[in-house]
C-alpha positions in Angstrom: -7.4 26.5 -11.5 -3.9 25.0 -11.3 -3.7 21.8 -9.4 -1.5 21.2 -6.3 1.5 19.3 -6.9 1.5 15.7 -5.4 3.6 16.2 -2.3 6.0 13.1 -1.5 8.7 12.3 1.2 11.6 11.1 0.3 13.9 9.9 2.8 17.6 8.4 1.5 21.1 8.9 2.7 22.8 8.4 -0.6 23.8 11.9 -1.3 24.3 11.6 -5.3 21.3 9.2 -5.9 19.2 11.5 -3.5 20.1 14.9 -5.5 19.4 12.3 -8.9 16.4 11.3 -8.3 14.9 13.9 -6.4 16.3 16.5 -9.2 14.0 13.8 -11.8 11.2 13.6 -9.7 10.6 17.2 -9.7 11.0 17.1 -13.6 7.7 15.1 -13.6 6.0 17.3 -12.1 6.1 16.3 -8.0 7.3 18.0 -4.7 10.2 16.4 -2.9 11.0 16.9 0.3 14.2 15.5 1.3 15.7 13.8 4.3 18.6 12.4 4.8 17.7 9.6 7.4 15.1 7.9 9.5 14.5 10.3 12.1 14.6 13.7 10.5 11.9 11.6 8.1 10.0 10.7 10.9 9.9 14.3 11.8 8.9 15.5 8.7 6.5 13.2 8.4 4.9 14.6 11.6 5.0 18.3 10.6 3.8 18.5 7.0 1.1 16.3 4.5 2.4 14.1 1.8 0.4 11.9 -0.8 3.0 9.3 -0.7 6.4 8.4 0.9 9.5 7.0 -0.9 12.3 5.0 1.8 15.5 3.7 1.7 15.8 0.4 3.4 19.4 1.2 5.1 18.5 4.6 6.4 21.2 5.5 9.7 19.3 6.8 13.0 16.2 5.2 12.3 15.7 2.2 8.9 12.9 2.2 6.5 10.9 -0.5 8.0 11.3 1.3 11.5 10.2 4.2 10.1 7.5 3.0 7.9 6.0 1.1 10.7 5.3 4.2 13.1 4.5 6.3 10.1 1.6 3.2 9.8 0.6 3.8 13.7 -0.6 7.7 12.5 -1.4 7.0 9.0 -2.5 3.7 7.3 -3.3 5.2 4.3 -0.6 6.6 2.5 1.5 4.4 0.1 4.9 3.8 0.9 7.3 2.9 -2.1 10.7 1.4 -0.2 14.0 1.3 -2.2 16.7 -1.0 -1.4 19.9 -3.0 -2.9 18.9 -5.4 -0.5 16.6 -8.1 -3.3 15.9 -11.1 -1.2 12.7 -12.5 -1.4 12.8 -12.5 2.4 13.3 -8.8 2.4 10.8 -7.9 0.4 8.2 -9.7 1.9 9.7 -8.1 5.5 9.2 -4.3 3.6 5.5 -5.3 3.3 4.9 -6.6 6.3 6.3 -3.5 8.1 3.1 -1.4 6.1 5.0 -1.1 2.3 3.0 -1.1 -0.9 5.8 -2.0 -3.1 9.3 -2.8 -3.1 11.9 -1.2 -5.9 15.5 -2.8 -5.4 17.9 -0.8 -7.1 19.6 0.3 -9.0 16.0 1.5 -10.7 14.7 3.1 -13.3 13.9 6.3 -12.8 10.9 5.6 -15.2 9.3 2.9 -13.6 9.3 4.7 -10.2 7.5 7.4 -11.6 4.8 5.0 -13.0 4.8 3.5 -9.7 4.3 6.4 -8.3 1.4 7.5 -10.9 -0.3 4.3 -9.8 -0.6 4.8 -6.0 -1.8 8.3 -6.3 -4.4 7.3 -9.0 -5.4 4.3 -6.8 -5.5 6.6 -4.0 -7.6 9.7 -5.7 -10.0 6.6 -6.9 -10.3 5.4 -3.3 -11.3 8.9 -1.9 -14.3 8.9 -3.7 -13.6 9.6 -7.1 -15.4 6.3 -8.3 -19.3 6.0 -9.0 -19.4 2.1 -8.1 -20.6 0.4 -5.1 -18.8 1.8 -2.6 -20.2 0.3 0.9 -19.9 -3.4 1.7 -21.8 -5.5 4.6 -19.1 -8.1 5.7 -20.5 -10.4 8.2 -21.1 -8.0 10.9 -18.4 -5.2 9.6 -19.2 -2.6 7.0 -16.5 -1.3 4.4 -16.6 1.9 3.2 -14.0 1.7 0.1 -14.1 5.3 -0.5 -13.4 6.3 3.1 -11.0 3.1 3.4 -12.5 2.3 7.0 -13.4 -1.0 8.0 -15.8 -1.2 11.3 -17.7 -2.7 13.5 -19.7 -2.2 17.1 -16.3 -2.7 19.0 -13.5 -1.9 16.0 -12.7 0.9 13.7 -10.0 0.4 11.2 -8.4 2.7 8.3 -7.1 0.6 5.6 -4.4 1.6 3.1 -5.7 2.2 -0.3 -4.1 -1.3 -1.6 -5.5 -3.0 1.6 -9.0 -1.7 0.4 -8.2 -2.0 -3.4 -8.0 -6.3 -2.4 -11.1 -6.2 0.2 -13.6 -4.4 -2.3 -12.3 -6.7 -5.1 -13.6 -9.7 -2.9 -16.5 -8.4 -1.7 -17.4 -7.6 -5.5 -16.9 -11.1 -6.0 -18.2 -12.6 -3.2 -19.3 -16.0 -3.0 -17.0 -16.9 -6.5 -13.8 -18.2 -6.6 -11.2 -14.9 -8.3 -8.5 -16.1 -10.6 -5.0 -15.1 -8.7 -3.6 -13.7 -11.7 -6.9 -11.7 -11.5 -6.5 -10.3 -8.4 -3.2 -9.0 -9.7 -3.7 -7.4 -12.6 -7.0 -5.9 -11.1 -5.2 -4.6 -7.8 -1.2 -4.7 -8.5 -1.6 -4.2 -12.8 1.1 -6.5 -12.8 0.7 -10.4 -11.9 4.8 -10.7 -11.5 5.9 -13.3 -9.1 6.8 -10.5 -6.3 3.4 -9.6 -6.7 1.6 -12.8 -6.2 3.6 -13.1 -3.0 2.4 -9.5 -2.0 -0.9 -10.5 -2.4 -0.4 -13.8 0.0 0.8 -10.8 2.3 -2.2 -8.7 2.1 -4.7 -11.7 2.0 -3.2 -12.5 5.7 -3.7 -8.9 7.1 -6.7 -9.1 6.0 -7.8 -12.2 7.4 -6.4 -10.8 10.3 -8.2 -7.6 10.5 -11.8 -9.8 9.7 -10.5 -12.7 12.0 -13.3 -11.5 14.9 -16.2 -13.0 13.0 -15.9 -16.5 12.4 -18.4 -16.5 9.7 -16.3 -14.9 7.4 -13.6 -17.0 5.6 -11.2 -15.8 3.1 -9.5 -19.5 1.5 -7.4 -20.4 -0.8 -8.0 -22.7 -3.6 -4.7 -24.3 -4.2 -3.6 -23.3 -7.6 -6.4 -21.3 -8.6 -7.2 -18.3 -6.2 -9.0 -17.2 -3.1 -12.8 -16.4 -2.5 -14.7 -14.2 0.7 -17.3 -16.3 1.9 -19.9 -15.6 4.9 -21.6 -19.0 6.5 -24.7 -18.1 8.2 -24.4 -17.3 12.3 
């Protein structure tokens, strides 16, 4: 039986690199639905189901990071790919804060967005259950589920995205020891770049943040080397 196409948003008011890259992405096999700014993304994004969503930064009526912060209110799991000419350190950390995955400034390849693209929705089809390993976690007093990306407790009940959960099950695997940075990247982001390694200081603080109701559990840095999840008895 023939498989669905991966169904993608793709929101960009650049009329010729829209109809370019859209026209390429369809070439590889994906469906593109196209907007031409933030709110006809938004609703889009409200009336139909997409794998993964592809923003421009500079987007009139509503901007990426506007938009890909109330798509996160409904949905915490898909990946969001933003685009931008905008390549300032400072913006690309911004574009993750505001719930993005990754961060392509442009002009881009249209190659290396596809394999972008090929790695969320791997990532993502390996996160819904697709992997045989361990798969639930006891951290302090939350459990992780890694295949059902939710994160929990007696009072809380979060959905992480799949990169979120990607980071949090490599810890908990290696619990207790101290994981290599470079690591961490190359396990997680298959690519231990310098934009990457301050992605991963990104998602190591949302993380913290998500776990910060039980003091027993302490995610540190060991300066120069890497981070490790520890749990000190109650």
């Amino acid at each position: 039986m023939k498989e669905d196409k991966p169904k993608i948003l793709y929101v960009e008011d650049d009329i010729d690199l829209s109809f370019v890259t859209k026209d390429n992405l369809e070439l590889k096999g994906f469906e593109i639905t196209y907007c031409k700014n933030g709110k006809e993304g938004w609703e889009t994004f409200n009336n139909y189901e997409f794998d993964l969503c592809i923003l421009d930064v500079m987007l009139p009526e509503m901007d990426g990071f506007t938009l890909a912060k109330k798509i996160r209110e409904i949905n915490e799991d898909i990946p969001i790919i933003f685009l931008s000419a905008k390549s300032l350190k400072e913006d690309r950390i911004e574009g993750l804060v505001a719930g993005g995955d990754d961060y392509i400034t442009k002009p881009f390849s249209i190659q290396e967005l596809v394999l972008k693209i090929e790695v969320f929705l791997k990532r993502n089809k390996i996160s819904n259950g697709k992997n045989s390993s361990k798969t639930v976690f006891q951290i302090g007093k939350f459990s992780f589920n890694s295949q059902s990306l939710i994160l929990s407790s007696k009072e809380t009940n979060k959905r992480l995205t799949s990169r979120e959960a990607d980071l949090l099950k490599y810890l908990c695997v290696n619990q207790d020891k101290v994981v290599k940075k470079e690591d961490i990247l190359m396990e997680v982001w298959d690519n231990d770049s310098y934009f990457n390694s301050r992605s991963l200081d990104v998602f190591i603080s949302r993380l913290r943040k998500y776990l910060r109701d039980d003091p027993t559990i302490q995610i540190n840095n060991i300066h120069g080397i890497g981070f490790i999840l520890s749990i000190s008895q109650s």
